[in-house]
C-alpha positions in Angstrom: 90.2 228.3 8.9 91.4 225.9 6.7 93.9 227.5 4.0 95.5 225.4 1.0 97.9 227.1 -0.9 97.6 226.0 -4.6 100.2 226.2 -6.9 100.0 224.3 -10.8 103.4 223.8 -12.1 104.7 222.2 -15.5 108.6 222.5 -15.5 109.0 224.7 -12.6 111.5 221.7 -11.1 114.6 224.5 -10.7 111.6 226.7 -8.3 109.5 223.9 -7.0 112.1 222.8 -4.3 113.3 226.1 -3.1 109.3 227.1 -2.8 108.3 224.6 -0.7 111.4 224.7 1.5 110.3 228.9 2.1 106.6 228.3 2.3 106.6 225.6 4.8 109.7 226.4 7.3 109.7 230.1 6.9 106.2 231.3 6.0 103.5 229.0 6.9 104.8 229.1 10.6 103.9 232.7 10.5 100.4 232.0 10.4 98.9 231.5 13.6 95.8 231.2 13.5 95.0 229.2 10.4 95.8 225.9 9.5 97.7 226.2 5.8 98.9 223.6 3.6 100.3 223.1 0.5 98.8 221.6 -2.8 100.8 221.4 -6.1 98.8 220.6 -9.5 101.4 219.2 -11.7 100.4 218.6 -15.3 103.0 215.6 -15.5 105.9 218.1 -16.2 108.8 215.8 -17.8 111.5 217.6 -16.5 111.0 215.6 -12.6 108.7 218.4 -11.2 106.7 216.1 -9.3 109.5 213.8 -8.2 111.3 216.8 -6.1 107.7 217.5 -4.6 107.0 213.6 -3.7 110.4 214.1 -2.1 109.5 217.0 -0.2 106.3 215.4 1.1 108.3 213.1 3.1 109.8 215.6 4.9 106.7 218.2 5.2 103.2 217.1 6.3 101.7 220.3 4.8 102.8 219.7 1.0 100.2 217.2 -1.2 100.6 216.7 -5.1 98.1 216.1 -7.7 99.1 214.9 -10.8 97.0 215.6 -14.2 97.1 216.0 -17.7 98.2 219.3 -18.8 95.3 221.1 -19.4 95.9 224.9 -19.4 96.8 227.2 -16.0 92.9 227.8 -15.2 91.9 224.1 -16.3 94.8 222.9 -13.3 93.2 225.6 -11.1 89.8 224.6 -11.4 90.8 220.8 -10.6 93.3 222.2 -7.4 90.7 224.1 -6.1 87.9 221.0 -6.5 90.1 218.9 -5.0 91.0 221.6 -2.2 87.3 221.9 -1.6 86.0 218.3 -1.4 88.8 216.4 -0.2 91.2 218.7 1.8 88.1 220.4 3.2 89.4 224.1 2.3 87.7 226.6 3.7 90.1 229.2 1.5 92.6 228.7 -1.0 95.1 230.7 -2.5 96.2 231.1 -6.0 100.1 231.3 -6.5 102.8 231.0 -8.7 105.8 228.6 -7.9 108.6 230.6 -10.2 108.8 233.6 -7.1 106.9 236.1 -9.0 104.5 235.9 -5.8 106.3 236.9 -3.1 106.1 234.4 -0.5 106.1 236.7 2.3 102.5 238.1 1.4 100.6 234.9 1.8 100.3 235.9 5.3 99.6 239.6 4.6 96.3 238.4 2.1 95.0 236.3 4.9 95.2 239.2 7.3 93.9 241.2 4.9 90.8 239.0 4.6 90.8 238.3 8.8 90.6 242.0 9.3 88.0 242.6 6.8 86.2 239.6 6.4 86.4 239.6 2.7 85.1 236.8 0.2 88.0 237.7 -2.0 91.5 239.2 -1.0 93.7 240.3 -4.3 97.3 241.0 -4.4 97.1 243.9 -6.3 99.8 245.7 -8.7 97.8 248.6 -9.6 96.6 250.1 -5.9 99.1 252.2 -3.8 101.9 250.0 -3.0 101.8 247.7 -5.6 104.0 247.9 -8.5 105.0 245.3 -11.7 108.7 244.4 -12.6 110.7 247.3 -14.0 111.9 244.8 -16.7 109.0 245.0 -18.2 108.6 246.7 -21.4 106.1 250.2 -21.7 104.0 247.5 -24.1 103.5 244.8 -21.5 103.3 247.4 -19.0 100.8 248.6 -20.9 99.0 245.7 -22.0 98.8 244.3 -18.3 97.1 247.9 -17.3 94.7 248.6 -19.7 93.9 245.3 -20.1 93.0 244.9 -16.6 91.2 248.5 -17.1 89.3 247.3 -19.9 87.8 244.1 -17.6 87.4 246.1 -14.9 84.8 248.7 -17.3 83.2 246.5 -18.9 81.8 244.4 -16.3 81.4 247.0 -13.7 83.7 245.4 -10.8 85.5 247.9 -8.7 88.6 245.9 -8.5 91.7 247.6 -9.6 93.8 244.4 -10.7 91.1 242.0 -12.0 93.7 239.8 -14.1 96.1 239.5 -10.5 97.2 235.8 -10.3 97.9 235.9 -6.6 94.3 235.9 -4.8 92.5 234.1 -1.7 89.1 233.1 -2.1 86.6 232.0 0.6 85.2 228.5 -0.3 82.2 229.3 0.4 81.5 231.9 -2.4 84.3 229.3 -4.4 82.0 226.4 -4.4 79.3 228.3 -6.0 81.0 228.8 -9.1 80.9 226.3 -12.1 84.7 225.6 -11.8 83.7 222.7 -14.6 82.7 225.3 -17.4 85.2 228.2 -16.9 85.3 230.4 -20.2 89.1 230.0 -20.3 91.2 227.4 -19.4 94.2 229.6 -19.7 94.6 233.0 -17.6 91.6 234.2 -18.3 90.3 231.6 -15.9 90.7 234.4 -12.9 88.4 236.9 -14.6 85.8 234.3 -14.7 86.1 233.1 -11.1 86.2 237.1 -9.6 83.4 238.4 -11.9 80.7 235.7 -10.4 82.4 236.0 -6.8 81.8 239.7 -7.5 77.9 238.9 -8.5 77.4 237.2 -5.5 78.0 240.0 -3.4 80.9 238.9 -2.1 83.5 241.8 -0.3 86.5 242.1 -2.5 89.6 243.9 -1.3 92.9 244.2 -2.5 96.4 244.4 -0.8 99.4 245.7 -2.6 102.1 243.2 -3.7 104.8 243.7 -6.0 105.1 241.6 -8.8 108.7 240.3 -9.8 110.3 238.9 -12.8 111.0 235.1 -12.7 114.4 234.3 -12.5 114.3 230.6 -13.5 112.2 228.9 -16.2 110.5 230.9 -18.9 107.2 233.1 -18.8 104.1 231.3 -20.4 102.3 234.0 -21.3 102.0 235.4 -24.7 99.7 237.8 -26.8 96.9 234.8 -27.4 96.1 235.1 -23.6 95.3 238.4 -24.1 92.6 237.8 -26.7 91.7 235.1 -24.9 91.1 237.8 -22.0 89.5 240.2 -24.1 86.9 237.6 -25.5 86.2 236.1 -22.2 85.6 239.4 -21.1 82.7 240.2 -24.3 81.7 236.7 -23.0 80.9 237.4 -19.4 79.6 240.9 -20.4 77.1 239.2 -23.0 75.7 236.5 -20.5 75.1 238.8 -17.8 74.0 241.5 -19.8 70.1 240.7 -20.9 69.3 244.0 -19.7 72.3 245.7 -21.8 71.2 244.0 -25.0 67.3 244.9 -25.2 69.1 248.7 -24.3 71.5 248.3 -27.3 68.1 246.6 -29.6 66.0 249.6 -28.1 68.4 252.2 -28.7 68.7 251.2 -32.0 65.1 251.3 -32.9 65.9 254.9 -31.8 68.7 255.7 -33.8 66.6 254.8 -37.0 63.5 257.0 -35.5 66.1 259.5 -35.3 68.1 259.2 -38.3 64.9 259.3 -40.4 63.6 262.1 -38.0 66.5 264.1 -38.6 66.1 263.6 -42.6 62.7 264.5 -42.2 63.0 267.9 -40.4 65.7 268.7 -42.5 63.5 269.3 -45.0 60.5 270.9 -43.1 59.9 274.7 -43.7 59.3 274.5 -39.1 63.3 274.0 -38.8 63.9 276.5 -41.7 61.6 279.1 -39.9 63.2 278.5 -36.7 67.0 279.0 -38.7 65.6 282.4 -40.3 64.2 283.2 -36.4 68.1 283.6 -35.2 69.8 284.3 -38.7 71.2 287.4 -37.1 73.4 285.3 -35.0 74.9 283.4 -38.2 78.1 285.8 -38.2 78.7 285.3 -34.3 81.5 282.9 -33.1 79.9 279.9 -31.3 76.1 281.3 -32.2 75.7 280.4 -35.8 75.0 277.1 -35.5 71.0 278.4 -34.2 71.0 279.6 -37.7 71.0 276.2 -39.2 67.9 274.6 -40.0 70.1 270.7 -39.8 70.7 271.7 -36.0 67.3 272.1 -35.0 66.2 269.0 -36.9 68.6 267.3 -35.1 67.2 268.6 -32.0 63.4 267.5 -33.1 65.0 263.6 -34.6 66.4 263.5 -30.7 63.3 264.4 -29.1 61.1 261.8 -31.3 63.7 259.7 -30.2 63.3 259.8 -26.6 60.1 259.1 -27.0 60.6 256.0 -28.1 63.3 254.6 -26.2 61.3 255.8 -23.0 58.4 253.5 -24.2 60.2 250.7 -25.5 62.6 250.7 -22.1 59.6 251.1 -19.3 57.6 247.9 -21.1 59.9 246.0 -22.4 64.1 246.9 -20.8 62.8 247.2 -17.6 60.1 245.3 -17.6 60.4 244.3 -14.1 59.7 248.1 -12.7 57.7 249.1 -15.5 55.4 252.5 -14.8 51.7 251.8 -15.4 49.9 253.9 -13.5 48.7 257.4 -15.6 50.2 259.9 -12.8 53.4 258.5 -12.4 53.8 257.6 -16.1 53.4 261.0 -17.3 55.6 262.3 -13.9 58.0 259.6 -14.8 58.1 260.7 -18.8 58.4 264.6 -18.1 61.5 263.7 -15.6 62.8 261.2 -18.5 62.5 263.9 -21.1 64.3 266.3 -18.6 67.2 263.9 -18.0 67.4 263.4 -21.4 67.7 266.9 -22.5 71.1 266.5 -23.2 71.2 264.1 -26.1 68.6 267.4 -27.5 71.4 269.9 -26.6 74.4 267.3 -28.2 72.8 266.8 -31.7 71.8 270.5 -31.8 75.5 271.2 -31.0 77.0 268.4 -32.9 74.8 268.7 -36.0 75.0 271.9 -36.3 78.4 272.5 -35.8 79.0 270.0 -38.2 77.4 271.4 -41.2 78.4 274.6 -40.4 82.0 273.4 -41.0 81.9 270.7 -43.7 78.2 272.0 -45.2 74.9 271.1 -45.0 74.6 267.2 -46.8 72.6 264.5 -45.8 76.0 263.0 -45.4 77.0 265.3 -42.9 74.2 265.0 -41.2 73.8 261.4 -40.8 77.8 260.9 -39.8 77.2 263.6 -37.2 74.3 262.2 -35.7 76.0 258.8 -35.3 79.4 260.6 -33.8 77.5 262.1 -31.0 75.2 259.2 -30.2 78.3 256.6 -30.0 80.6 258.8 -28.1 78.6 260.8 -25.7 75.0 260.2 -26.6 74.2 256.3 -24.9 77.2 256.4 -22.2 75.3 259.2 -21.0 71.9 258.0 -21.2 72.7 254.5 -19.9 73.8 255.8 -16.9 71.0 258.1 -16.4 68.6 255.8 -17.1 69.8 253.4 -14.7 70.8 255.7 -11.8 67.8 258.0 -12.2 64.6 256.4 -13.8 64.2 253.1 -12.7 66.8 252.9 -10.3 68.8 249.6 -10.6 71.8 251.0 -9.7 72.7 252.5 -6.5 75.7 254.8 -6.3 77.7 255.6 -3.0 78.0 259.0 -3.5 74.6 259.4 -3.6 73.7 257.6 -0.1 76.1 259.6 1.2 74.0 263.0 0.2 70.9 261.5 1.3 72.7 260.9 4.5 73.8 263.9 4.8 69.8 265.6 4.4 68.1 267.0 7.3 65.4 264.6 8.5 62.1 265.8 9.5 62.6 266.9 12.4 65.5 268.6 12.0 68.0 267.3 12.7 71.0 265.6 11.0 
């Protein structure tokens, strides 16, 4: 395998030397059964950057330039890992830093990582076991490096602990696939990009724990704007691969206004007050009252016309694909639905009711508890169930390991 090491630079001339020096007589030669070379993207630095690495070229085979207009760290990635591809015939490249952040000694520990486990991606990861960021670091970049990375890793469902890691080996095969001409960022965000549509393809991902050390030359280029630019790259890549998401958010909507005006409507039906007057005995117990409001079990009825809804609009339209026509199964398929969706019944009846119990029983009350408990445990909860459990477009591990673990029919295990 054909491994080029690609590191962009602009003004890194007092790292550039020593780097090269390290990675070629010390670390390459560690490698034995690759072939691993050297490519430095130099955005025409002024202060000699590429000079010392033409220099160092005449003594090392493995070390190539290429010189371009500075155009951002993922715009000088894109064009290193092009150039890797088509005319240094990579079949893997590395992304690393020149200013010793990356430890050169775990080049050969990623490309281990991915020879042992045959991995489309290998990450030098901060946050698993073993990893760890500079203890320079303030709590709030400490802080904003985690959570950010949490926040990507969420959102578009990747199981990778250290999505925003600058220090990764990619296969060129899964590489080549990507559209390294329209990345959403040409700054760091760049890596979120190129690992979310690795990730899509079904590439193996796995991560090896590196620490990641403060530069001790030059001066850090990252600042607060990358991180918005992260955050909106992130919404991006969410948005465009979320078709299925959106008609859920436009149908779950349409539910929320069947509900809200449900839940207005019952409020004022004499069924909800005769179910209230049913339990009004239980109004002066702790935790029971709320069975004596009439508001909690229009809530209940708003949720249940609800579901309704969104199980018709979601079966013909959300998922589309495995709609449910025939009669038996639809009605199966809409008692199970109604079943799994008990819960949103139970959290409005709760929430609602609890609500006007403590701050009265307005329609403003009513409305701003409704929304509460749909935002915040209402549609996390029902996304997931829909998914995992009604038209089953997600698979989840833990559940092929119980079905592995059933008896078959004969009896056996």
């Amino acid at each position: 395998m054909k491994v080029i090491v690609i590191i962009p630079t602009y003004n890194e001339a007092k790292n550039i030397g020593r780097m090269l020096d390290i990675l070629v007589k010390e670390e390459i030669p560690q490698v034995k059964k690759h072939n691993v070379e050297v490519l430095v993207v130099d955005s025409h630095s002024p202060d000699g950057t590429a000079e010392i690495v033409r220099e160092k070229m005449k003594k090392y085979r493995a070390v190539h330039i290429l010189e371009t207009d500075k155009g951002g760290l993922g715009a000088d990635y894109a064009k290193g890992m092009k150039y890797a591809i088509k005319e240094m015939k990579a079949d893997a490249v590395i992304e690393f830093d020149a200013d010793f952040q990356h430890d050169p000694k775990d080049i050969k520990r990623l490309i281990a990582g991915m020879d042992e486990t045959g991995a489309g991606q290998v990450i030098g990861s901060r946050y698993v076991a073993g990893g760890g960021v500079p203890k320079a670091w303030g709590w709030n970049r400490k802080a904003m490096s985690f959570f950010g990375g949490l926040f990507a890793r969420v959102v578009l469902l990747i199981n990778v602990h250290d999505l925003t890691s600058g220090f990764k080996l990619t296969k060129t095969s899964f590489l080549e696939r990507v559209d390294l001409d329209n990345l959403l960022s040409k700054s760091y965000a760049y890596k979120l990009h190129i690992t979310h549509d690795i990730a899509k393809m079904g590439a193996k991902i796995v991560e090896v724990p590196i620490i990641f050390y403060e530069r001790k030359e030059g001066v850090s280029k990252i600042s607060r704007k990358d991180l918005v630019d992260s955050l909106m790259v992130v919404a991006k890549l969410r948005l465009r691969g979320s078709k299925r998401f959106i008609k859920f958010g436009i149908v779950g909507f349409v539910g929320y206004t069947i509900n809200a005006l449900g839940l207005r409507f019952f409020a004022q039906s004499s069924l909800t007050s005769y179910l209230a007057g049913t339990f009004a005995y239980l109004d002066n117990y702790p935790g029971l009252g709320i069975v004596a409001e009439s508001s909690a079990w229009a809530g209940a009825f708003g949720a249940e016309l609800a579901i309704v809804s969104n199980f018709l609009f979601n079966n013909f339209w959300t998922f589309a694909a495995k709609k449910i026509t025939n009669p038996i199964q639809f009605v199966i398929k809409f008692l199970q639905f109604n079943l799994s969706s008990i819960a949103a019944v139970i959290v409005q009846f709760i929430v609602i009711g609890t609500s006007v119990k403590l701050f009265g029983d307005t329609e403003k009350v009513r409305q701003f508890a409704l929304v509460a408990a749909i935002i915040f445990i209402i549609v996390p909860l029902n996304y997931t169930i829909y998914n995992v459990f009604i038209w089953k477009t997600w698979k989840l591990p833990i559940l092929g390991r119980l079905s592995l673990r059933r008896p078959s029919a004969s009896g056996t295990k």
